[in-house]
N, C-alpha and C positions, 0 to 999 in steps of 0.2 A: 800265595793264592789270593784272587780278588771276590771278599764274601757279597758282592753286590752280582757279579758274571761266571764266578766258576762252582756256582752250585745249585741242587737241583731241588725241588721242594716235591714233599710228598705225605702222603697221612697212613701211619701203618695200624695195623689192629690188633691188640690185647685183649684179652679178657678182663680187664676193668675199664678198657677204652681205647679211644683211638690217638694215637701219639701224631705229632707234627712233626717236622723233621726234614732239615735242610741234608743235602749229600753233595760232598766234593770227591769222587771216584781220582783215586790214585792206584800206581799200580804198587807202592808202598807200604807200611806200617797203618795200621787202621786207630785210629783212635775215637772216641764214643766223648763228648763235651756235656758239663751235665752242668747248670746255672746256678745261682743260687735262688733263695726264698723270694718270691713274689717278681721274676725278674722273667724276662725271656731269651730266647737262644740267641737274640739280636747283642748280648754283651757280650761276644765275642767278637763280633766284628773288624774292629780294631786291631787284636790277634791275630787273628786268620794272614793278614798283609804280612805279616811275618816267617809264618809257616813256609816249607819248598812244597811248592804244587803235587811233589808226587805221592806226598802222604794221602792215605783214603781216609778222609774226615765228615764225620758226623757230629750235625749241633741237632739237638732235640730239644725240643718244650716238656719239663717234666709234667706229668698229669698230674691236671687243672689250674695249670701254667699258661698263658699265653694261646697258642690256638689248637695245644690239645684238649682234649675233653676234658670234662668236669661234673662228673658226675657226684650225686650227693651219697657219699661212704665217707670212712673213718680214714684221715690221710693221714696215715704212720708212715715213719720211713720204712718200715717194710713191705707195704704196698708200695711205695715207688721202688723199691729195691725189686719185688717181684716184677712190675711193670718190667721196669730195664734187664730182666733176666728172657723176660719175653722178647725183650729188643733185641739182645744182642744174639739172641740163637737164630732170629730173622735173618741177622748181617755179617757176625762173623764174631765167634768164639775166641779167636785168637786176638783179642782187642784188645787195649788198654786206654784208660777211665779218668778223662781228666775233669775234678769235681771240685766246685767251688762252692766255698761256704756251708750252705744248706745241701748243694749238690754235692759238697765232700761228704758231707753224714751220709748222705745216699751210696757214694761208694765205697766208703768204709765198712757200712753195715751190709753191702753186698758184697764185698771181699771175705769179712766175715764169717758168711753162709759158705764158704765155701763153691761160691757161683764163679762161671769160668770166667776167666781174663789173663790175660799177660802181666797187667804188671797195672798198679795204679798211683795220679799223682794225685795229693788232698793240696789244694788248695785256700790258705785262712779259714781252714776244714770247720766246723760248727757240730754240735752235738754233744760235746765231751762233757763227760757229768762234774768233772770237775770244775768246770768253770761255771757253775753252776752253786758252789757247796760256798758258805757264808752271806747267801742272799735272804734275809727272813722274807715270810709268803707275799707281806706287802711290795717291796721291791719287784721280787719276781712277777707279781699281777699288775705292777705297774709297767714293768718292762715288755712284758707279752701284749698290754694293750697298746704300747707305743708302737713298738712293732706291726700293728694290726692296722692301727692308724695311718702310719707312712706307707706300707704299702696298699692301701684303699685308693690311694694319693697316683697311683701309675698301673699303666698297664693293662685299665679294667681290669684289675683284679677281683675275683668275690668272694665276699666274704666270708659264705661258709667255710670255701677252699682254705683261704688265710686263718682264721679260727681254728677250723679242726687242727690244720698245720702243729700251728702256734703252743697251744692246749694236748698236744700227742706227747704227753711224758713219758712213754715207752722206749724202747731202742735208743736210748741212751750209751753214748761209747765208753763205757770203763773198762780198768785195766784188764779184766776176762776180754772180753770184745777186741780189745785189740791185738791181746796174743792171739786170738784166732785167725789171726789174716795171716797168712804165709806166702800170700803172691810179692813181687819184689813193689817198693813202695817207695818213692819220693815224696817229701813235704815241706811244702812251699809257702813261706809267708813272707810279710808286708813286715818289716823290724818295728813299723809306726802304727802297726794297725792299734784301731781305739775300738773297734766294735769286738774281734775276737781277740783280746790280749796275745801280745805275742809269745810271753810266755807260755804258753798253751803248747806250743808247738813243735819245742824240748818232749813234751809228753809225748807228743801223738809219736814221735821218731823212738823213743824209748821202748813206748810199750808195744809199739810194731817192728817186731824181732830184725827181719831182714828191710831194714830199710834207710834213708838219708833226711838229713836235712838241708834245703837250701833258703837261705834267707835274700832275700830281696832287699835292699838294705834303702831307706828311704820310701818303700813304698809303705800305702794303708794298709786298708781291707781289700782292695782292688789290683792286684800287682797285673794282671790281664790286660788291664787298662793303662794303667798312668807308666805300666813299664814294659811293656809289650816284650821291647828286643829281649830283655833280660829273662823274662817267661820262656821264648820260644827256644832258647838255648839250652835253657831246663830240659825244655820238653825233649830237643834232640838229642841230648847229652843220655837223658834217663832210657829211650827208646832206641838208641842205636849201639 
């Protein structure tokens, strides 16, 4: 499918705001695209050239992402989790959740809830407490301001949005959290990633019961991007 001519834009409405939202109508499997932190639905692009046109695909702007709302609340991932619980009853229950990064935290911890989907894939998935545990406070407030910094850097992004982000130590994915997901689950990393260790990613397959791992071998943080074909075989492999 061509992300520039086979999709359609539109703005839908939740109760904490209004989502942005590109639509490729297939008469196929539906999948729901969720970015990561400080990014927009435009990094899929690439992808998309990959995908068979007949899939029904949705890319979204998470709220207070790119040119959905931004309203000034407390951005935990469980307000994007609800958000997107509100999305997906809009378009189609029977969907599955491809989440990258920041947007795998999103759909891990709406898997979680027990909120409906088919089946979801984490992508160099972000949020796990564990990768987290050997940081003293200093590291960590020096890492959450870097992180704050570079994305000021693109996107127009603002700053309350990236802050409160940043700064939401709640919903955090440990091993409780992730026996909670029971929908079927692939997870997908970059063997080279430097930002989310790849070792991480042994974990996320472990402690989500029914699920796989595929490694990308040579890729980063970004396997969407710098490896597209290798992503989209994923995708059809785990969806068909």
């Amino acid at each position: 499918m061509d992300y520039e001519k086979d999709f359609e834009e539109s703005f839908e409405g939740t109760s904490f705001g209004t989502i942005y939202c590109k639509h490729h109508r297939g008469e196929g499997k539906t999948i729901i695209f969720l970015h990561g932190f400080s990014a927009t639905l435009k990094v899929w692009s690439r992808l998309m050239g990959f995908l068979p046109k007949e899939l029904d695909v949705y890319l979204i702007d998470l709220l207070g992402h790119g040119r959905s709302d931004a309203p000034k609340i407390d951005y935990s991932i469980d307000v994007q989790a609800q958000v997107l619980k509100e999305f997906v009853a809009m378009v189609d229950e029977d969907c599955y959740l491809f989440g990258h990064s920041y947007g795998g935290w999103v759909a891990a911890h709406y898997a979680s809830q027990q909120f409906p989907c088919k089946g979801i894939l984490l992508e160099d998935a972000a949020g796990l407490k564990k990768s987290y545990e050997g940081l003293t406070e200093e590291e960590l407030g020096r890492n959450k301001e870097n992180m704050i910094k570079s994305a000021m850097a693109i996107n127009d992004n603002k700053e309350y949005v990236m802050r409160s982000i940043v700064y939401s130590d709640r919903d955090l994915l440990d091993a409780e959290t992730l026996a909670r997901i029971s929908t079927p689950t692939v997870v997908v990393w970059g063997s080279e990633d430097k930002i989310v260790d790849s070792k991480f990613a042994s974990v996320f397959a472990k402690e989500i019961k029914n699920s796989r791992l595929e490694m990308i071998t040579g890729a980063g943080h970004y396997p969407h991007y710098t490896h597209p074909k290798q992503v989209s075989e994923v995708i059809m492999k785990f969806i068909e």
